[in-house]
C-alpha positions as CSV (number, residue, x, y, z in Angstrom):
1,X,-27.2,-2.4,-2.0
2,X,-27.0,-5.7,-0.2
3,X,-24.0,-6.5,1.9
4,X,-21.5,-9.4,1.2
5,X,-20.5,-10.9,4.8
6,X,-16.9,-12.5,4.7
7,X,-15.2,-13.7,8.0
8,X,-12.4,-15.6,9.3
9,X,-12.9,-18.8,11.9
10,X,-10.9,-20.2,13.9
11,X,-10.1,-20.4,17.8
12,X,-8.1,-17.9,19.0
13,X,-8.7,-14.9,16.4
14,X,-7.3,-11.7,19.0
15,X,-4.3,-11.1,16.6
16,X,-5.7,-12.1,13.4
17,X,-4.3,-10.3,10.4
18,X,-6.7,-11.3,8.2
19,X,-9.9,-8.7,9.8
20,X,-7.6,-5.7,9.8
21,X,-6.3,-6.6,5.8
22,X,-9.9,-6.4,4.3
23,X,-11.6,-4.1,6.0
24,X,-8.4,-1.6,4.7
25,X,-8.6,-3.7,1.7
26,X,-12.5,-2.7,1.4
27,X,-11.8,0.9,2.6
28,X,-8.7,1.7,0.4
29,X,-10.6,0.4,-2.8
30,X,-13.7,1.6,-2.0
31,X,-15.5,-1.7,-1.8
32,X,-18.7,-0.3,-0.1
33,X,-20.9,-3.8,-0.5
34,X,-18.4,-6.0,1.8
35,X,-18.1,-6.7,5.3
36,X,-15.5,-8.9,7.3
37,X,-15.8,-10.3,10.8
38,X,-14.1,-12.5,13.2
39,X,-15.7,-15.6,14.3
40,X,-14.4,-17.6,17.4
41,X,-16.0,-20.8,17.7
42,X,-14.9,-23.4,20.3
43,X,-15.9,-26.5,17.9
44,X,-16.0,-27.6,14.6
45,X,-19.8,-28.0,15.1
46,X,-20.5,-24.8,15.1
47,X,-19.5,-24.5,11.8
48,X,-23.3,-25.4,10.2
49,X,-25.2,-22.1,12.0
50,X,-22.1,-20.0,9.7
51,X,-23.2,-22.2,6.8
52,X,-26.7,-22.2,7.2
53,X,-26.4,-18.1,7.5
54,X,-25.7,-15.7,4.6
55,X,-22.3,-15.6,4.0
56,X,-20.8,-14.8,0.6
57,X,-17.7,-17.0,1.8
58,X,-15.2,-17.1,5.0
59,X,-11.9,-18.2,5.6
60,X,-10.3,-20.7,7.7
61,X,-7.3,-21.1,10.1
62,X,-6.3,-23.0,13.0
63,X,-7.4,-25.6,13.8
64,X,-10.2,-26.1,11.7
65,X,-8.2,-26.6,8.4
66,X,-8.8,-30.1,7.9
67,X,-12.1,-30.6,10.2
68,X,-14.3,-28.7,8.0
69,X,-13.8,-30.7,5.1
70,X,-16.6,-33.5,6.0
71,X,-19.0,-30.2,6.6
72,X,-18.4,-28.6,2.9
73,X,-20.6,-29.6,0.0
74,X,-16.9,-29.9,-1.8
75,X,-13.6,-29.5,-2.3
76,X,-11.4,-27.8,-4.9
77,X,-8.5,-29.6,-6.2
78,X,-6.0,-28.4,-4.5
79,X,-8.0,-28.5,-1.4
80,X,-8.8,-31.8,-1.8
81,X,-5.1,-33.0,-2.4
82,X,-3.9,-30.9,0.2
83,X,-6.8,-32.2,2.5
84,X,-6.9,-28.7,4.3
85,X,-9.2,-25.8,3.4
86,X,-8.5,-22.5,4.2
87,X,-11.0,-21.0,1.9
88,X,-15.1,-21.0,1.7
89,X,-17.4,-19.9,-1.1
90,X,-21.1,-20.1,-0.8
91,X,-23.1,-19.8,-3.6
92,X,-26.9,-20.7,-3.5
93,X,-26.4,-22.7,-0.4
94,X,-23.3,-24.3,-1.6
95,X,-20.5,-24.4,0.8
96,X,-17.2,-25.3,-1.6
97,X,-13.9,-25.8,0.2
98,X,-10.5,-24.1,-1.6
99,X,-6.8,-23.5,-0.6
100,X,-5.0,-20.6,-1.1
101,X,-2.5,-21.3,1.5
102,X,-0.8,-23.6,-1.4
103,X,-0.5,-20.7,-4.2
104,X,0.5,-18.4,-1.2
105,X,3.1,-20.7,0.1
106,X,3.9,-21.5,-3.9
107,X,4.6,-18.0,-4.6
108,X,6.3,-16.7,-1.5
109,X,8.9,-19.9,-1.6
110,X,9.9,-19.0,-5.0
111,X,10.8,-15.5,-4.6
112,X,12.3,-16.7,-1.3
113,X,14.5,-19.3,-3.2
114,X,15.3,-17.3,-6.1
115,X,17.7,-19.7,-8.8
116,X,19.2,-21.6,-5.9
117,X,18.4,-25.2,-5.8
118,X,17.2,-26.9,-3.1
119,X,17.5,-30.7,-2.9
120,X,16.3,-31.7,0.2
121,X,14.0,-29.9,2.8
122,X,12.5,-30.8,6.3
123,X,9.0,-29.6,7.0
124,X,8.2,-28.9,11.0
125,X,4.6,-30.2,11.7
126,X,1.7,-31.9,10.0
127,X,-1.4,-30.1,10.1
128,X,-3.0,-28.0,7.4
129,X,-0.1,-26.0,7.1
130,X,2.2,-28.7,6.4
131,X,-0.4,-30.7,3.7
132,X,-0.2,-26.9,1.8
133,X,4.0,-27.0,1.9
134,X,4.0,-30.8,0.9
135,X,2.1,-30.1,-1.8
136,X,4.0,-27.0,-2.6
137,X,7.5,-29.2,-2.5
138,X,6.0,-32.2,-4.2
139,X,5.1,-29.8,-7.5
140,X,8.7,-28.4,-7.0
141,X,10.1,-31.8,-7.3
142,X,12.0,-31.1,-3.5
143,X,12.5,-34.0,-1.6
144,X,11.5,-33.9,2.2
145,X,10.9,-35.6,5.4
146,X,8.2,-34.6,7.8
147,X,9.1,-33.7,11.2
148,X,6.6,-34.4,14.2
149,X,6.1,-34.9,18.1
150,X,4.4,-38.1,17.7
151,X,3.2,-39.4,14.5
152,X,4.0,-42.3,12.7
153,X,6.0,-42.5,9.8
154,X,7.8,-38.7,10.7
155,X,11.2,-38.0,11.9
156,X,10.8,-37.0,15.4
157,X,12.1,-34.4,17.1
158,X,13.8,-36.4,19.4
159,X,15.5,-38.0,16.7
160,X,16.7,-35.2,14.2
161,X,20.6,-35.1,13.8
162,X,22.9,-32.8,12.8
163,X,23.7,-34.3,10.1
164,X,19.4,-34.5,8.5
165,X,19.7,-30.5,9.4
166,X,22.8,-29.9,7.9
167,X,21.4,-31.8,5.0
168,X,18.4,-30.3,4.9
169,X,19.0,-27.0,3.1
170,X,15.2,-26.0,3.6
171,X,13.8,-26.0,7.0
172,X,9.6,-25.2,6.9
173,X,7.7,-24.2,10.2
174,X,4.3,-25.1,9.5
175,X,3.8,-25.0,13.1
176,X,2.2,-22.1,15.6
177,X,5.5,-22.7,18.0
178,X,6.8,-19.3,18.6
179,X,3.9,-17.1,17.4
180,X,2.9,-14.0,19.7
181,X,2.6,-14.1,22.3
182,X,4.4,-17.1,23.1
183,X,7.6,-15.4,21.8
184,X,10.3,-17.3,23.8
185,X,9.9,-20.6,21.8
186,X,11.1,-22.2,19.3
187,X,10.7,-25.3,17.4
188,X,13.5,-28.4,18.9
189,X,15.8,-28.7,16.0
190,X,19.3,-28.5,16.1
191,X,20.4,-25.0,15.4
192,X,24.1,-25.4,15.8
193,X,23.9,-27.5,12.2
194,X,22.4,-24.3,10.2
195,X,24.9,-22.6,7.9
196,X,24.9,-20.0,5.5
197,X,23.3,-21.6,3.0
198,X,20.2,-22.9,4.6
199,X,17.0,-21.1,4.0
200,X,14.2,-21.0,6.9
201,X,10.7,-20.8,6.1
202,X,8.5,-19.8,9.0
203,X,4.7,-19.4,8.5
204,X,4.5,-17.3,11.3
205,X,3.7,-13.4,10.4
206,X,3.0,-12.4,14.0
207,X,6.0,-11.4,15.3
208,X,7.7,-10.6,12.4
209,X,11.0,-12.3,13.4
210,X,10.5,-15.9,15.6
211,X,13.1,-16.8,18.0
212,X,13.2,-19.6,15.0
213,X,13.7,-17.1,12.2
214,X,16.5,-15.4,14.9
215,X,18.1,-18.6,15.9
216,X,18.8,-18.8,11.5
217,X,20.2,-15.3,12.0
218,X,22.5,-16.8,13.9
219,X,24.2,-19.1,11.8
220,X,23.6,-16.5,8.6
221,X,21.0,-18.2,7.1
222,X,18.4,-17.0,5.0
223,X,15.4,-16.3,6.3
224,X,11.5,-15.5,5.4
225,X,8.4,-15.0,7.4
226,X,4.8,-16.0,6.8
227,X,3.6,-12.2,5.8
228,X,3.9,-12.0,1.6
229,X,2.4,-15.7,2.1
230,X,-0.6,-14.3,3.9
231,X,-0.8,-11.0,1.3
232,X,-1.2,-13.5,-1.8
233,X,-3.3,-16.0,-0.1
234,X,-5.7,-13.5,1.0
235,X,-5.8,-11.4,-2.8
236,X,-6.1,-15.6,-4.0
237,X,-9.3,-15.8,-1.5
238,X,-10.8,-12.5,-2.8
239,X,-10.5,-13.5,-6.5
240,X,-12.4,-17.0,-5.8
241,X,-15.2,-14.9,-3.6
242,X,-15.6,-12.9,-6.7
243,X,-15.6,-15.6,-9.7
């Protein structure tokens, strides 16, 4: 019986929750043929000795999201509207980009929300991340500004009111700010706006609750973390591996 090779790239891969939930995932369901591995690589570059090896498929995270794309033989469309892939099949030598980080996202939000409305929403960041919740919002029909450190045509940080947070009854983290085992930080926002009937939306999974997600306890708010996100994009990446 040949073995399928699966692994996750990225940079910095010591608490990656991806590894652990496969090879359970492989164990619990008796899925003898598969194998999953970390892969740190330093540059994007080093992407083409992983494609040019025998890998079924891998995925992607930080911050390689977006940089792989011009390595891929193509993209998915949602991958290619999103501009971020956090997926890769291989299939005779063919490198194919997906995202599952949007149908992950997609799902979580809407159980999150439940039948409340949400008008108007601020998404923290703009990498990969963020194209998967802008796409999200966009199918959703939620308006939404993009918050940033620097980039053009974004809110900045240093320029978000009270009253755009107050307004803003969705607040996204797309951002790593505040993941383990940088603990003690937080995305600049002002917290004193959030009420009761905000919802937070962290992407983070790792720790569980983000000086973010606690700041939103706070005020009462409504809050979710990155882990059912991470289940269904993972059992998404599976069921394109095996198509």
């Amino acid at each position: 019986m040949k073995t399928r090779k699966f692994a996750l790239i990225g940079k910095k891969l010591s608490h990656s929750f991806s590894s652990e939930y496969f090879k359970n995932k492989f164990l619990n369901e008796h899925i003898p043929d598969a194998k999953y591995d970390t892969i740190e690589i330093q540059d994007i570059d080093e992407i083409n000795e992983i494609l040019a090896s025998d890998f079924t498929g891998f995925n992607v995270t930080i911050p390689y999201k977006t940089a792989i794309i011009p390595y891929l033989d193509g993209l998915d469309d949602v991958a290619l509207y999103a501009n971020a892939v956090n997926v890769v099949k291989i299939v005779n030598g063919i490198a194919i980009g997906y995202n599952t980080d949007v149908y992950g996202f997609h799902r979580s939000l809407i159980e999150f929300l439940g039948n409340i409305s949400i008008n108007q929403a601020l998404i923290l960041g703009t990498g990969g991340a963020s194209n998967a919740a802008q796409y999200v919002l966009n199918s959703m029909n939620i308006d939404f500004q993009l918050v940033s450190r620097n980039k053009p045509d974004c809110v900045l940080y240093s320029e978000l009111t009270e009253k755009i947070v107050r307004n803003s009854k969705l607040i996204i983290n797309t951002t790593p700010v505040g993941t383990f085992p940088d603990i003690d930080v937080r995305p600049e926002i002002p917290y004193k706006a959030l009420t009761k009937e905000h919802f937070l939306f962290d992407m983070i999974y790792n720790p569980k609750i983000t000086l973010f997600l606690k700041s939103g306890m706070i005020a009462n708010c409504n809050i979710k973390n990155g882990y059912d996100m991470l289940i269904y994009q993972a059992e998404k990446s599976w069921e394109i591996w095996n198509q």
